[in-house]
N, C-alpha and C positions, 0 to 999 in steps of 0.2 A: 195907850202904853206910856210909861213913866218915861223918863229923861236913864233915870241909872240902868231901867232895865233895857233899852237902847243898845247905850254900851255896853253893858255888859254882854249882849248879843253879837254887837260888832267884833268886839273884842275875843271871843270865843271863836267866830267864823275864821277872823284872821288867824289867832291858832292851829285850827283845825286846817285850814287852807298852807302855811306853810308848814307843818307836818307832813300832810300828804304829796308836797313838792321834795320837801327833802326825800321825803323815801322813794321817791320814783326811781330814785339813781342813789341807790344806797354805797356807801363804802362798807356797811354790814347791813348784815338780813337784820331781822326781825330778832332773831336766838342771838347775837350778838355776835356771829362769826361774819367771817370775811366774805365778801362780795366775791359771786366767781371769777371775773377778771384779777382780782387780788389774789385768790386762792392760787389760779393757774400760777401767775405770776410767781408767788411762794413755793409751789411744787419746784418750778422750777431752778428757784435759784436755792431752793435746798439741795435738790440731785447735783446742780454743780459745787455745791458748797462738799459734798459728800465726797462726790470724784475729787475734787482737789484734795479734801481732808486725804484719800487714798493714795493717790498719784503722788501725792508730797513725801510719803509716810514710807510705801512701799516702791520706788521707782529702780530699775537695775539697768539705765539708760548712763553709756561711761564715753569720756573723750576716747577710749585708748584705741588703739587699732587692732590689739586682739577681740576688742568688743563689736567693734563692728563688721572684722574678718568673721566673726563668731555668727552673725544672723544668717549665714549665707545654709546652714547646717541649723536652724529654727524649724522647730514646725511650722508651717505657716501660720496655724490661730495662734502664734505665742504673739504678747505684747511687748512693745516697745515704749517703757513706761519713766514717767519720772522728767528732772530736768539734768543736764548735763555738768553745770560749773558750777552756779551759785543756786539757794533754797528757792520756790517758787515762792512767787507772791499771790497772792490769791486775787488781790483789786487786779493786776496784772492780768492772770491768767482769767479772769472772766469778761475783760475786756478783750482779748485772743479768742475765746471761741465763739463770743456772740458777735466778735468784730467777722469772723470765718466765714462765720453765717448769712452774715449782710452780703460782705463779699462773693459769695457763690450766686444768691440772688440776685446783684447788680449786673455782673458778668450773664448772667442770664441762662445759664446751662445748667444743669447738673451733674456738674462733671465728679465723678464717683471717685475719681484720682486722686484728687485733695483731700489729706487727712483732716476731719474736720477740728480734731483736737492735736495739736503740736507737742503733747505729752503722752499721748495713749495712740501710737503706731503700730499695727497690726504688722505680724514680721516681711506674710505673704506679700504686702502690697509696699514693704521696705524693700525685698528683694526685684520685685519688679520693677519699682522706680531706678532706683541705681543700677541697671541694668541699661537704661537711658542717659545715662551722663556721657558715655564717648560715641553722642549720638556726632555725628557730622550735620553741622545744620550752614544753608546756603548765608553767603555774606549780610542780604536783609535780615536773616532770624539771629544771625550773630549779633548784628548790633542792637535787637533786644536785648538779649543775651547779656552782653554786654555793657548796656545802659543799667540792667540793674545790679550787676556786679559794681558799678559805680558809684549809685545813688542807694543803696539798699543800705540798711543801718549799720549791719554786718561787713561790709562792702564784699557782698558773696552769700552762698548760701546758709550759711553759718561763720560762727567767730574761727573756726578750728575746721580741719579739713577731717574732720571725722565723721559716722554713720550719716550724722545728719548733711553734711556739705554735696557728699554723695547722692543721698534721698531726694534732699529739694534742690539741688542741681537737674540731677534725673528730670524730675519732677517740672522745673521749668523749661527744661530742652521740649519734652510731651506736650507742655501746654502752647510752645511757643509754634512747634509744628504741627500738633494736630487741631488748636482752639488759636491760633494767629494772635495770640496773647501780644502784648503789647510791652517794651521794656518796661512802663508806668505800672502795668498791671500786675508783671512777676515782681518787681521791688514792696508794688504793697504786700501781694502773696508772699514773699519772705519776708517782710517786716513783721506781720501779722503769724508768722507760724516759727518765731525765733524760741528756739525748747533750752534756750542755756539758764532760764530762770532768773530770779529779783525783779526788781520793781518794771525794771525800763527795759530798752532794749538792753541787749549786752554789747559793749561798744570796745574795743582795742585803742 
């Protein structure tokens, strides 16, 4: 066997050898589409691309206090949709529910309670929650309570003492009594679920 045609054996092996390494772990098949992990990945952050596209467009969530006197007289399936003060941000708002999502995991429960989206509030489980805010809670659950009234970005449940102040008020008294939540834990929970919209928190 010659010398060129050698190499040129070598050199083809090598080829064909990383070829078949690249593909083992494709970022696309063979047809030129997306690897399923990318696919999934893309499903998903189209549907939130689409809810937000929605939620931004059509939202009927208002500071006022007739609005939020108003849910209590809601079907329950009606939604509690939209951001409250300023437009939502979209980098924002998909940092809030896939941040939601971690956090339900971390905490380790699946506690059903926790809106998983801070813009799309189902009316039923609005009325329930605020029905929990003039919970009496003993001196230790207070100063959870309390700790994240302090340190939460809102310093409270929201910027404004309207539907939402009530909701995740509610919302943190339930978790602080019945899941022994921690002040640390309801400050992230309401930093994490602030529906007044733009980029950041909403801050006074």
């Amino acid at each position: 066997m010659n010398k060129k045609l050698q190499i040129t054996i070598i050199a083809i092996t090598l080829l064909v050898g990383g070829y078949l390494y690249i593909s083992s772990k494709p970022a696309f098949n063979f047809r030129g589409q997306p690897s399923k992990e990318q696919s999934s990945s893309h499903i998903v952050n189209e549907a939130l691309a689409a809810r937000f596209d929605y939620l931004s467009k059509n939202g009927n969530s208002s500071c006022s206090a007739a609005f939020r006197d108003s849910i209590a007289s809601m079907p329950d399936s009606s939604r509690l949709e939209g951001s409250c003060c300023s437009p939502m941000s979209v980098h924002r708002y998909s940092e809030q529910v896939e941040g939601l999502e971690k956090f339900k995991s971390v905490v380790g429960q699946n506690i059903d309670k926790i809106p998983g989206d801070p813009y799309d509030v189902e009316a039923g489980l609005a009325k329930e929650l605020m029905s929990y805010y003039d919970m009496e809670l003993t001196p230790d659950e207070q100063k959870a309570y309390d700790y994240a009234m302090q340190n939460s970005s809102e310093k409270g449940p929201c910027c404004c003492k309207c539907w939402r102040w009530y909701v995740y008020g509610g919302l943190g008294k339930y978790l602080i009594r019945n899941y022994k939540f921690t002040g640390e834990q309801l400050t992230q929970l309401w930093d994490l679920s602030d529906g007044c919209g733009g980029d950041e928190e909403h801050q006074h």
